[in-house]
N, C-alpha and C positions, 0 to 999 in steps of 0.2 A: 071553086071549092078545093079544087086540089092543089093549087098555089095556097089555099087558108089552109091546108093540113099541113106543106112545107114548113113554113112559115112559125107555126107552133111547135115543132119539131127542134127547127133550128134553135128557137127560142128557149125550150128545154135544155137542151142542148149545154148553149151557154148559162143557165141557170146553174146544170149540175158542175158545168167546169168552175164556174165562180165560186161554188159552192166547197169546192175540192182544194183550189187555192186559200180561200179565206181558210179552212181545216187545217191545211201544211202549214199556212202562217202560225196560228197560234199553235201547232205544234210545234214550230220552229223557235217560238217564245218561249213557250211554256220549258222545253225538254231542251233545244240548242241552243239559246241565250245564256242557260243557266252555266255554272261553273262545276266539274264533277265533283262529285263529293269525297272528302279529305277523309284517307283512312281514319280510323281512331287509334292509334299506338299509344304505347305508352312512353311518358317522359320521362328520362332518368339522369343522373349526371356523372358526368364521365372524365376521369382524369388518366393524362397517358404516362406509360410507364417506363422510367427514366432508368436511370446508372447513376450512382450515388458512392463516394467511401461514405463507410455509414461505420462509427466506434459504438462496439461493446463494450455495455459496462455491464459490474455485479456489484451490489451493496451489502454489505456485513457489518455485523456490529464491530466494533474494536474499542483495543486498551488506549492507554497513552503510556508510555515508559520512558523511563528517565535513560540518557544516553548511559552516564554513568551514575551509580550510585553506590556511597561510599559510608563504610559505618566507621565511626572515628572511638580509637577503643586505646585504653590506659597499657601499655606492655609491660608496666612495672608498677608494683603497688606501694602506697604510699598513700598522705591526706594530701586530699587535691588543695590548692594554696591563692590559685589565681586562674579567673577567666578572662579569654584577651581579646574578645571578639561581642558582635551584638547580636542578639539572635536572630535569624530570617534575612541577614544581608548577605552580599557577595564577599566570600573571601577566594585569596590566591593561594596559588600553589607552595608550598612552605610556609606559609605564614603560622605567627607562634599563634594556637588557641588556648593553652589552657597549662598551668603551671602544678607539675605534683612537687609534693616536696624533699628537697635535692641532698636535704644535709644528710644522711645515712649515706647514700650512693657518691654524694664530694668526699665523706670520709674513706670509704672504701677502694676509690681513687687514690688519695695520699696515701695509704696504705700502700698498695698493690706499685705505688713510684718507689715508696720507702724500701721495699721488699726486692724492687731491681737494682736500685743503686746496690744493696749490700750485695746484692749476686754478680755487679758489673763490677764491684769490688776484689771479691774472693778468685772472679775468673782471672781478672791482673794479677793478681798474688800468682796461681796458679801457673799464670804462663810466665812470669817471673821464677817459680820454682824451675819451671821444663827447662828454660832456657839457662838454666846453671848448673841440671844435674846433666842436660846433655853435654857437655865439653867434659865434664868428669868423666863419663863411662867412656868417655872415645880416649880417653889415658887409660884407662882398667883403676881409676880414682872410685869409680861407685858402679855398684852391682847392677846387672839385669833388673833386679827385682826393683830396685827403687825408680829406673828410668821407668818402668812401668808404671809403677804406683804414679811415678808425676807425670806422666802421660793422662794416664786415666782421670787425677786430677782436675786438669787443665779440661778435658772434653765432657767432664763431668760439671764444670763450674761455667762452662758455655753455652750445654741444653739448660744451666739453672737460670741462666740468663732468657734464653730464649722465651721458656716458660712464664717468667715474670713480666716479660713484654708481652704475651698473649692475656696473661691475667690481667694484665692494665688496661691491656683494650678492650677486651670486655667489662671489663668494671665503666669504663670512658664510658662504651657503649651503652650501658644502662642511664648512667648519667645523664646522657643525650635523649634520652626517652624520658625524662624527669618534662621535657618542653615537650609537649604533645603540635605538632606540626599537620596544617592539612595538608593531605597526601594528593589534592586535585584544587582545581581551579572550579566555583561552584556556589549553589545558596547553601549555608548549612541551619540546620535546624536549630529547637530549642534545645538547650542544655538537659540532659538525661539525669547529672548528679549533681548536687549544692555542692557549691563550696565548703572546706572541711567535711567530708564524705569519704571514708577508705574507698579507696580505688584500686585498680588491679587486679591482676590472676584473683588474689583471696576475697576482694570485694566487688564492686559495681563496676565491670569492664568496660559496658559503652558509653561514650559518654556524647556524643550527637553524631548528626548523619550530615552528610555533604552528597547534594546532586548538581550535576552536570546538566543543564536542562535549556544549554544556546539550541542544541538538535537535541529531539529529543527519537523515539523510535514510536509507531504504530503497528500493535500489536494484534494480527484477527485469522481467523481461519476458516479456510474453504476448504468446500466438499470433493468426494474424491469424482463427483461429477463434472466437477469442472475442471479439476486437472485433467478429464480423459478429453475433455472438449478442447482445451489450448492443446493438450498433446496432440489431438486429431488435427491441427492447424498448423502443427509446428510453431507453437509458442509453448518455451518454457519459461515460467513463472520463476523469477527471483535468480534467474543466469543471462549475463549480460550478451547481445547478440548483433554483433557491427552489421549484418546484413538486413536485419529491421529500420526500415524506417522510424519507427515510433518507441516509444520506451513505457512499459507497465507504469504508469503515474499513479498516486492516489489522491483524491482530495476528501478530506474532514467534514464533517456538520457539525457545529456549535450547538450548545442546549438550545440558543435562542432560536434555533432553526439557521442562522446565516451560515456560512461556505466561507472558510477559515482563506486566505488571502493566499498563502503560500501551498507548492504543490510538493511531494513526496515520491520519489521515487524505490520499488520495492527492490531491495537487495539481497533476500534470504528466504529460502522456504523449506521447510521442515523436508528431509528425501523421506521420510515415510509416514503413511497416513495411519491416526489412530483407529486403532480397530472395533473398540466400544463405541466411539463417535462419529466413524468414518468421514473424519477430518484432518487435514493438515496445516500447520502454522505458520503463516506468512509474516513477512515484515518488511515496514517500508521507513526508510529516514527522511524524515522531515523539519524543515530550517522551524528555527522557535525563536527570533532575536526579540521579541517581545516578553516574550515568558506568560505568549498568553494559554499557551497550552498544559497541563499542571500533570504531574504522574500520577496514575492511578485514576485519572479520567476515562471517564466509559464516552464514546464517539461513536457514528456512523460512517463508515467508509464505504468511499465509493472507488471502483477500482477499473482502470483501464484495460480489458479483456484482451481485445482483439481490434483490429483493424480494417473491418471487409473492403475491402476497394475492387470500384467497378461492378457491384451488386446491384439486384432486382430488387428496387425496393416501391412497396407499394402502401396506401393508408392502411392501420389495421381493420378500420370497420369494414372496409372492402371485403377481409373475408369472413365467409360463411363455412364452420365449420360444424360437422353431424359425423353419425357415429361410423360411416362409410368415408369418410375424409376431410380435409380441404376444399373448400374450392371457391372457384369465382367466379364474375359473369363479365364474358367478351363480347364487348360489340365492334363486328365484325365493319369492311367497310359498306359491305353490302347491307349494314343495319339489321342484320340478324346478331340473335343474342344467342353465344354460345357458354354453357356450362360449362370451363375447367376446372378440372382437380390439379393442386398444386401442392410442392411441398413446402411446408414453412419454414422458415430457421428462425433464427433470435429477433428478440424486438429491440426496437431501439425510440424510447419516447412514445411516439404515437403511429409511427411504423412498423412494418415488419418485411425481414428481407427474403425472399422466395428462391427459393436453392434449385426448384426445379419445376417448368411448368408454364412460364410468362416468359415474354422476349419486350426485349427493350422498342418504346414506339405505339405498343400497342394499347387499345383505349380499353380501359375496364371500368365497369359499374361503382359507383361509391353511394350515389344514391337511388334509392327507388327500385332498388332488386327483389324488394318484397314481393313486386307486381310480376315478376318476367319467370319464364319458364324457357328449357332449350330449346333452341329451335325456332321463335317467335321473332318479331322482327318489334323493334323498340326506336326511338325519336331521343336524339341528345339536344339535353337543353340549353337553351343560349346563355339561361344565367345561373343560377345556383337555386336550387328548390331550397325552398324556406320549409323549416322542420316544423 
């Protein structure tokens, strides 16, 4: 009997040890087989932040101005007689335009000749008298008074001469203004006065215009904000500066929206800024060999500010900015997401460059920071989040 109570003992026994293994098994199934379970982060995508020259620009409206432009005006009056030119083409420099008429001013020329011969006459007489009463008075033949009188003569019939030679030229003078001449090389306009039309000082002075328009100028003005910003940089606007690399360029828009082919550089800015508009007037020259740019054209300019080189530049939608600052979100490499505040500076396209705050290398948030807070630990994504 008591070998049967062993016996069921041992038997139990190994029941409950079997019983204990098969437990550890499926718990080793069930809880050790399995794999732990994967935080839940959030995914966001992350671009690292570089060093970049990154050019400012600024856009203003602007003029187009004629390099030169020239009013072509009658200096003498008279009926205008002949036009020598077409209207709206290129004419040169001296070229005859326009014919007043001459015969009043040809007469007053032969006149003004006729009126020096008799004075280049009288002064030979004259100095033919000197010359006979001086050998007299050196005998005691003729008085004091007459070497005088023929002195006086003789210098008297020399300034009549003089005179009549300045009268002639002037009278020439006029004459020579009879032929109206363009004073530049240029297109000139339509004619201002018909032919037979009194012209001159008493009648219809201008008679067309001439511009110069191979270069022409771009005319526009910036704020006194932005000259403190290029002064803050050490760029001065419209003074030439051998130790820049780069040069204040401008380029054009077209009505049609296109980007004019040729580029302008600016050479002139106003030293003082207007005080009602708190602006000042810049200008840039730019090549025109097409003539497709016309004076008096209204343009959009766009103007080469500055040059940052070796800047923090980051996407703009990276940052988030509230009424406490800037800022943005770092993932650290520990995958912690850290909140900084930074400072912005200018934008450039779809960028913006960070003056203070970000260091080059490091990863910051572009997308999916709506989800993250400081301090929280976030998952970069292998591919781009689709928006």
């Amino acid at each position: 009997m008591h070998k049967f109570l062993n016996a069921v003992k041992k038997f139990r026994y190994w029941i409950i040890v079997f019983v204990i293994l098969i437990a550890a098994a499926v718990l080793f199934i069930v809880f050790g087989g399995r794999e732990p379970e994967t935080e839940n982060l959030p995914i966001v995508e992350t671009e690292t932040v570089t060093l970049q020259n990154v050019n400012i620009y600024g856009e203003y409206p602007g003029t187009i101005r004629a390099q030169q432009f020239v009013e072509v005006r009658a200096r003498v009056e008279g009926y205008l007689e002949k036009m020598l030119f077409e209207e709206g083409t290129y004419v040169r420099k001296n070229q005859d335009l326009f014919i007043i008429d001459p015969r009043q001013y040809q007469a007053k020329v032969d006149k003004a000749k006729a009126q020096l011969e008799k004075n280049k006459a009288l002064a030979l007489k004259a100095e033919r008298d000197l010359a006979r009463i001086r050998p007299l008075y050196e005998q005691q033949a003729a008085s004091q008074l007459d070497l005088d009188n023929a002195i006086a003569s003789y210098e008297s019939a020399k300034a009549d001469v003089l005179m009549s030679e300045a009268d002639l030229a002037q009278v020439e003078l006029a004459l020579g203004y009879t032929v109206v001449r363009s004073p530049i090389s240029g297109y000139i306009s339509e004619r201002y006065a018909d032919i037979g039309t009194l012209v001159g000082p008493g009648g219809q002075s201008l008679l067309a215009n001439i511009v110069k328009s191979d270069t022409v100028f771009v005319e526009f003005k910036m704020t006194d904000l932005d000259y403190q910003k290029s002064k803050a940089r050490n760029v001065n606007i419209g003074q030439k500066d051998t130790s820049r690399k780069w040069d204040p360029y401008v380029t054009i828009t077209m009505a049609d929206k296109s980007v004019y082919e040729y580029r302008g550089l600016v050479d002139f800015a106003d030293p003082q800024v207007d005080s009602k508009s708190g602006t000042f007037s810049v200008r840039a020259e730019m090549p025109n060999p097409n003539h497709e740019l016309l004076p008096g054209q209204f343009t959009n300019v766009t103007l080469l500010l500055d040059v940052r080189e070796n800047a923090v530049v980051v996407p703009s939608k990276a940052i988030i900015t509230e009424k406490s600052g800037s800022y943005i979100f770092v993932l650290r490499r520990d995958n912690v997401v850290e909140k900084r505040f930074v400072e912005i500076g200018p934008e450039s396209g779809n960028n913006t460059v960070i003056e203070r705050g970000l260091w080059s290398g490091e990863q910051i948030v572009v997308e999916g920071y709506h989800k993250l807070t400081h301090g929280m630990k976030a998952r970069k994504a292998e591919h781009p989040i689709s928006l």
